[in-house]
BATOR-787786 format. One record per residue (C-alpha): residue in three letters; x, z, y. Coordinates in nm, 2 decimals. Example, Ala and Ser with C-alpha at 12.3 -4.5 7.8 and 13.67 -1.06 7.14 Angstrom:
ALA; 1.23; 0.78; -0.45
SER; 1.37; 0.71; -0.11
REM end
This chain:
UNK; 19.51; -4.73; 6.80
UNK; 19.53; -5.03; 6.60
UNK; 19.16; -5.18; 6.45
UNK; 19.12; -5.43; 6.18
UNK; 18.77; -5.59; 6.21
UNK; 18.64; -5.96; 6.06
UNK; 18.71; -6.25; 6.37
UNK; 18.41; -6.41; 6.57
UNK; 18.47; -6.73; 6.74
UNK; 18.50; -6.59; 7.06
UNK; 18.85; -6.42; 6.93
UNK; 18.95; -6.80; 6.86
UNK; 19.12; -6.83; 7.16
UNK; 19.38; -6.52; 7.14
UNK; 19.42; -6.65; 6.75
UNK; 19.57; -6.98; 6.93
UNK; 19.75; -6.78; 7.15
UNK; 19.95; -6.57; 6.92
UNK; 19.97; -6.91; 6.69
UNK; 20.09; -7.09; 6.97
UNK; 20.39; -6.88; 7.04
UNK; 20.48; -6.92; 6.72
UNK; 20.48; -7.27; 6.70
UNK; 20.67; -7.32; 6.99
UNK; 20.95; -7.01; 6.91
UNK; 20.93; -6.94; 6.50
UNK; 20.94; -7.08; 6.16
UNK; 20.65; -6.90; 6.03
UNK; 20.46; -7.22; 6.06
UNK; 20.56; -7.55; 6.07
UNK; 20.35; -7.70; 6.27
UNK; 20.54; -7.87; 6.59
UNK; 20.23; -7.93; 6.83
UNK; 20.05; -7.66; 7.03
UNK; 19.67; -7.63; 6.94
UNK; 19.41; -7.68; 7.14
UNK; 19.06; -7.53; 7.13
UNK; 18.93; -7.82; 6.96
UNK; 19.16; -7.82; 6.66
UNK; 19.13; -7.43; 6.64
UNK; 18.75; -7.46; 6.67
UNK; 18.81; -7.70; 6.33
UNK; 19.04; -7.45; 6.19
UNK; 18.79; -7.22; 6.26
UNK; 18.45; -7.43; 6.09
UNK; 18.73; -7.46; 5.75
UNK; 18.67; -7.11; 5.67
UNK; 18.37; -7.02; 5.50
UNK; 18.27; -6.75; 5.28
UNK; 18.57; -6.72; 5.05
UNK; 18.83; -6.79; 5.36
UNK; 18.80; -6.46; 5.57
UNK; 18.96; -6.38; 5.85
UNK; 19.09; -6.06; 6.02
UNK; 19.19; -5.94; 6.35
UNK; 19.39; -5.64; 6.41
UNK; 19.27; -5.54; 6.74
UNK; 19.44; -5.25; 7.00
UNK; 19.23; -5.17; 7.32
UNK; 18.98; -5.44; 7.30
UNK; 19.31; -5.72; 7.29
UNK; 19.41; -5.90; 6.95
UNK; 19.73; -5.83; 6.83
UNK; 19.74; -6.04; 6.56
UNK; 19.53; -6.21; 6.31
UNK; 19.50; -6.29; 5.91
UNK; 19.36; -6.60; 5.71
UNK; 19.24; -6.73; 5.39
UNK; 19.24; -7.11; 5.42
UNK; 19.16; -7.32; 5.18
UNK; 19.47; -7.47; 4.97
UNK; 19.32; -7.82; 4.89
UNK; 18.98; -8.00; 4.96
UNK; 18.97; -8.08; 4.58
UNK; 18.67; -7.88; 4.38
UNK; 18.88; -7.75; 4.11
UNK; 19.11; -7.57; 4.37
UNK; 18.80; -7.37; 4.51
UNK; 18.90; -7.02; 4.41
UNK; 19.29; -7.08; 4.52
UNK; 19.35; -7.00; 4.86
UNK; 19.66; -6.99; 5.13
UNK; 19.69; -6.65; 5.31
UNK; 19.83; -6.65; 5.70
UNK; 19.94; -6.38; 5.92
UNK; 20.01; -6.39; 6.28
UNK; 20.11; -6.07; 6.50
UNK; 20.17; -6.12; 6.84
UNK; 20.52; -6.12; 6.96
UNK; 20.53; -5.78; 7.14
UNK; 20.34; -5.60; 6.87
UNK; 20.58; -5.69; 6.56
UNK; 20.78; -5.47; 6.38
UNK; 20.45; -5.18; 6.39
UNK; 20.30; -5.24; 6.05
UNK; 20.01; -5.43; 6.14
UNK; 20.10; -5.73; 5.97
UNK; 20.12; -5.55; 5.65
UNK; 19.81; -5.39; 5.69
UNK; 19.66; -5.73; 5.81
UNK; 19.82; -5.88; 5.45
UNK; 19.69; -5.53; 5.26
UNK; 19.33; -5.59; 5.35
UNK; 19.29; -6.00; 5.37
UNK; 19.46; -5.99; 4.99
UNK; 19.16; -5.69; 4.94
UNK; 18.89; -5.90; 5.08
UNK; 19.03; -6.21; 4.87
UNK; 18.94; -6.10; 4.56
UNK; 18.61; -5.90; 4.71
UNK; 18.45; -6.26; 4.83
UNK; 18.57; -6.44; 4.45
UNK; 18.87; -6.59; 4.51
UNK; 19.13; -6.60; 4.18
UNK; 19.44; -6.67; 4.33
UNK; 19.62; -6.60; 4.68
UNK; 19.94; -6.85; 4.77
UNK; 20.17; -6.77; 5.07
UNK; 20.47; -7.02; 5.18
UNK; 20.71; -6.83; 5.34
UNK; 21.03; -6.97; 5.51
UNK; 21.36; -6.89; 5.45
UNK; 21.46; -6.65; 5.70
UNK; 21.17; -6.43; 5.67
UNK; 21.25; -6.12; 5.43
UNK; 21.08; -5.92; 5.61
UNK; 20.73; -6.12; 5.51
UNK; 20.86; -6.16; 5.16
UNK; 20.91; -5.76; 5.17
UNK; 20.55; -5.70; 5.27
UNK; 20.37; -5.95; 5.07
UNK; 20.56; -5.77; 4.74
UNK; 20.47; -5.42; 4.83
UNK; 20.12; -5.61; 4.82
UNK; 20.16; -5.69; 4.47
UNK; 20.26; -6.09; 4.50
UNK; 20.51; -6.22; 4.28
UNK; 20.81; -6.50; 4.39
UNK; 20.70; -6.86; 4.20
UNK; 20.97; -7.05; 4.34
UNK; 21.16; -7.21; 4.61
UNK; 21.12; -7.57; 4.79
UNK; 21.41; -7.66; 4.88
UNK; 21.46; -7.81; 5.26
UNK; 21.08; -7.90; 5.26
UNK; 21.06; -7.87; 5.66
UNK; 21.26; -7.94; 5.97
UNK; 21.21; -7.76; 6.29
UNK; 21.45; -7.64; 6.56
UNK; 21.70; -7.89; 6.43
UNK; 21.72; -7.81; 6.03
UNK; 21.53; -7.81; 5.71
UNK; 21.44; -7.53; 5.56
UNK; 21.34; -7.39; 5.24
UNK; 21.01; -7.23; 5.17
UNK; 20.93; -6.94; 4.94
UNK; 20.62; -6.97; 4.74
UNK; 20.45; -6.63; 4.63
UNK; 20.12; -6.55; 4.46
UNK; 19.90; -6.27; 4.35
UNK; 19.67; -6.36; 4.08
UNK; 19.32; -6.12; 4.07
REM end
């Protein structure tokens, strides 16, 4: 049986894990370099009251994971946040990363946040799928904006707006 419970730093280190794998085998981020526990500890100090973050949890192991980060560092952008969601590679394909997206989006506008972004790459429908029976809406398309396993890709903005 799945659980979805707020993280504690000691879940950091199965966060990295599951973000690790997808570093070094999907496009869902673009990051290139594994992370190590110092850089997810600083990942970790960025989210404060308005930048929750969930863990879907099955038998006491994590499973996958959900973010609100912040979207820039400038005051004006305080309220406007990027949502993430990680599932483990063996757990995928069960629902938990749309109920991980239902209840980070929930939580969003529970801690005062305005506005939720999500950059999705191309290739992904199944993340574009979820995030619209969420309620977010397609803003637009940047064209070839990464490159990772040997060709650029386009990214798919979406947003909900509380």
């Amino acid at each position: 049986m799945i659980s979805i419970r707020h993280a504690t730093i000691e879940d950091n280190a199965s966060m990295m894990g599951i973000y690790n794998e997808a570093i070094l085998n999907a496009t869902a981020t673009f990051d290139t370099e594994l992370r190590n526990s110092d850089k997810q500890l600083e990942w970790w100090n960025k989210h404060k009251q308005n930048h929750p973050v969930l863990v879907a949890e099955e038998g006491g192991r994590i499973v996958g994971w959900a973010s609100l980060s912040p979207w820039s560092d400038r005051c004006a952008y305080d309220t406007t946040v990027e949502v993430s969601v990680y599932i483990h590679q063996d757990f995928r394909g069960q629902g938990i990363g749309s109920k991980l997206l239902q209840l980070i989006t929930i939580e969003g506008k529970e801690c005062g946040n305005h506005t939720v972004l999500s950059r999705i790459t191309q290739g992904n429908e199944s993340s574009i799928h979820i995030h619209e029976k969420e309620g977010y809406k397609s803003i637009g398309v940047m064209k070839e904006v990464g490159f990772k396993f040997g060709k650029f890709l386009d990214v798919h903005m979406m947003q909900i707006v509380y």
